[in-house]
Every structure is written in structure tokens, then in C-alpha cells.
C-alpha positions as CSV (number, residue, x, y, z in Angstrom):
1,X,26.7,-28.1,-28.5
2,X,23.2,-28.5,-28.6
3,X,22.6,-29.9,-25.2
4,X,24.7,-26.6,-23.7
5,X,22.2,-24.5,-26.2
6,X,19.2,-26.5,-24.4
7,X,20.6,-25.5,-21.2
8,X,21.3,-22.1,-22.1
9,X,18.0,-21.4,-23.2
10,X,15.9,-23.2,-19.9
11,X,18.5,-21.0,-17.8
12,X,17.3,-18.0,-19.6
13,X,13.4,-19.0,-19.4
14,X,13.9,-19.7,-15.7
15,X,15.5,-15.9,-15.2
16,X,12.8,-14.3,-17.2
17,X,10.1,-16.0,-15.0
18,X,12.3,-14.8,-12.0
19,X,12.3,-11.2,-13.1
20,X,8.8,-11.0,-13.9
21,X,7.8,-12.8,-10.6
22,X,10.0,-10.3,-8.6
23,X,8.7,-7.0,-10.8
24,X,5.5,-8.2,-10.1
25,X,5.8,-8.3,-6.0
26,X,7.7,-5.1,-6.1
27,X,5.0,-3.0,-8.3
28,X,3.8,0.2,-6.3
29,X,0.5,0.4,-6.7
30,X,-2.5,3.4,-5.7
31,X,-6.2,3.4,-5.6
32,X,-7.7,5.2,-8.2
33,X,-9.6,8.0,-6.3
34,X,-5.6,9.0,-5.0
35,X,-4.7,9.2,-8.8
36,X,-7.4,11.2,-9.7
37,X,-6.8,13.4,-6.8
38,X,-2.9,13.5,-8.1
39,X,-4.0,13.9,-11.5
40,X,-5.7,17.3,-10.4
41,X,-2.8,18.1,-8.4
42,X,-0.8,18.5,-11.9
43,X,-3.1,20.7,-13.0
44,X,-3.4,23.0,-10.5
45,X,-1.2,26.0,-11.1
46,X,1.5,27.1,-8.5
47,X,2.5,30.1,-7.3
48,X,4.2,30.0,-4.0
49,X,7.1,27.6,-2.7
50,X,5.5,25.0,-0.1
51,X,2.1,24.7,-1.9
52,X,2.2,21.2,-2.6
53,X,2.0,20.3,1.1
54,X,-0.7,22.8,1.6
55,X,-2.7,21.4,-1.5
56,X,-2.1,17.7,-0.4
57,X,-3.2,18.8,3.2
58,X,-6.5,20.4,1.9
59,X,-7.3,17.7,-0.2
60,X,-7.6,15.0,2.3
61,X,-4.7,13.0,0.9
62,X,-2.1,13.9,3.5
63,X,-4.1,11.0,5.9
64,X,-3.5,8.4,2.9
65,X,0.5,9.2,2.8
66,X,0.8,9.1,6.2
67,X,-0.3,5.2,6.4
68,X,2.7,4.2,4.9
69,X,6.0,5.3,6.5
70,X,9.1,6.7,4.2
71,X,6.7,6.5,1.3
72,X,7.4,8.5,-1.2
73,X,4.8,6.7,-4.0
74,X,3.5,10.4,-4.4
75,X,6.6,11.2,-5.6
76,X,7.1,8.0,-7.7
77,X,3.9,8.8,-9.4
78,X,4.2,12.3,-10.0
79,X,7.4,11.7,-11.8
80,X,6.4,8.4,-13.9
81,X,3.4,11.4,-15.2
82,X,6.4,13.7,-15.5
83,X,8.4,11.2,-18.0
84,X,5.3,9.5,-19.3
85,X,6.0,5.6,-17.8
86,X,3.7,4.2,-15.2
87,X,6.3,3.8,-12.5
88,X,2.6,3.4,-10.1
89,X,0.3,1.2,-11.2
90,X,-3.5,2.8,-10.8
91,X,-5.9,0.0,-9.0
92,X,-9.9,0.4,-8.4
């Protein structure tokens, strides 16, 4: 019985490793002057339907999202803010 226990317990350090190596690859990440932008981007106040496209236009970070195709990490990190997780991780 303790040789299975042995085994059990290398199978489950070897998954852990695995999960954390595969989180790690898989981690969306965003400069930090795109955060901060997005950071004032949940402050502003809105009015009208469609001004988050205007206001992401304006600010000079519609060029940014548009260099990754199908990416919605705007989205992703707007609603980790929202629920208070870092779904994004901020970079320098």
C-alpha cells in the first residue's frame, strides 16, 4: 500500500507541474500603458450606446487591438476588473 501511495503522490506532483506549466503558456498578458488606458476607460462615464468603440477609437488603442486578430483581451480584462480577478496579467 505504500508503494501505490508513493505513486499516487509523484502522479499528482507531475499533474500539478503540468497545470501550472500550461496556465503559465496560456496567461493573457497587456502592456501597462494599455491598462492604464483601460483603467480610465472604467472611469469614464457613459451616456450613449456605441461609445466604447468611439472612446477606444479616440484613444489610440483601437491600432493595439487590431494587431491581434479575434482578440477579445479588452474584454477579458475589463471583466476580470468587473469581478475583481486578474484574468490579464499587466506587464511593463
Amino acid at each position: 500500500m505504500i508503494d501505490r501511495q508513493k505513486e499516487l503522490l509523484a502522479e499528482n506532483l507531475r499533474l500539478q507541474k503540468e497545470i501550472e506549466r500550461i496556465s503559465l503558456r496560456n496567461q493573457l498578458t497587456i502592456p501597462k500603458s494599455i491598462a492604464d488606458k483601460l483603467d480610465k476607460f472604467i472611469k469614464t462615464d457613459f451616456d450613449e450606446v456605441g461609445h466604447e468603440d468611439w472612446w477606444i477609437q479616440e484613444n489610440g488603442l483601437i491600432e493595439w487591438f487590431n494587431k491581434i486578430p479575434n482578440c477579445y483581451i479588452k474584454d477579458a480584462y475589463l471583466a476580470g476588473k468587473a469581478l475583481g480577478v486578474d484574468l490579464v496579467e499587466v506587464i511593463e
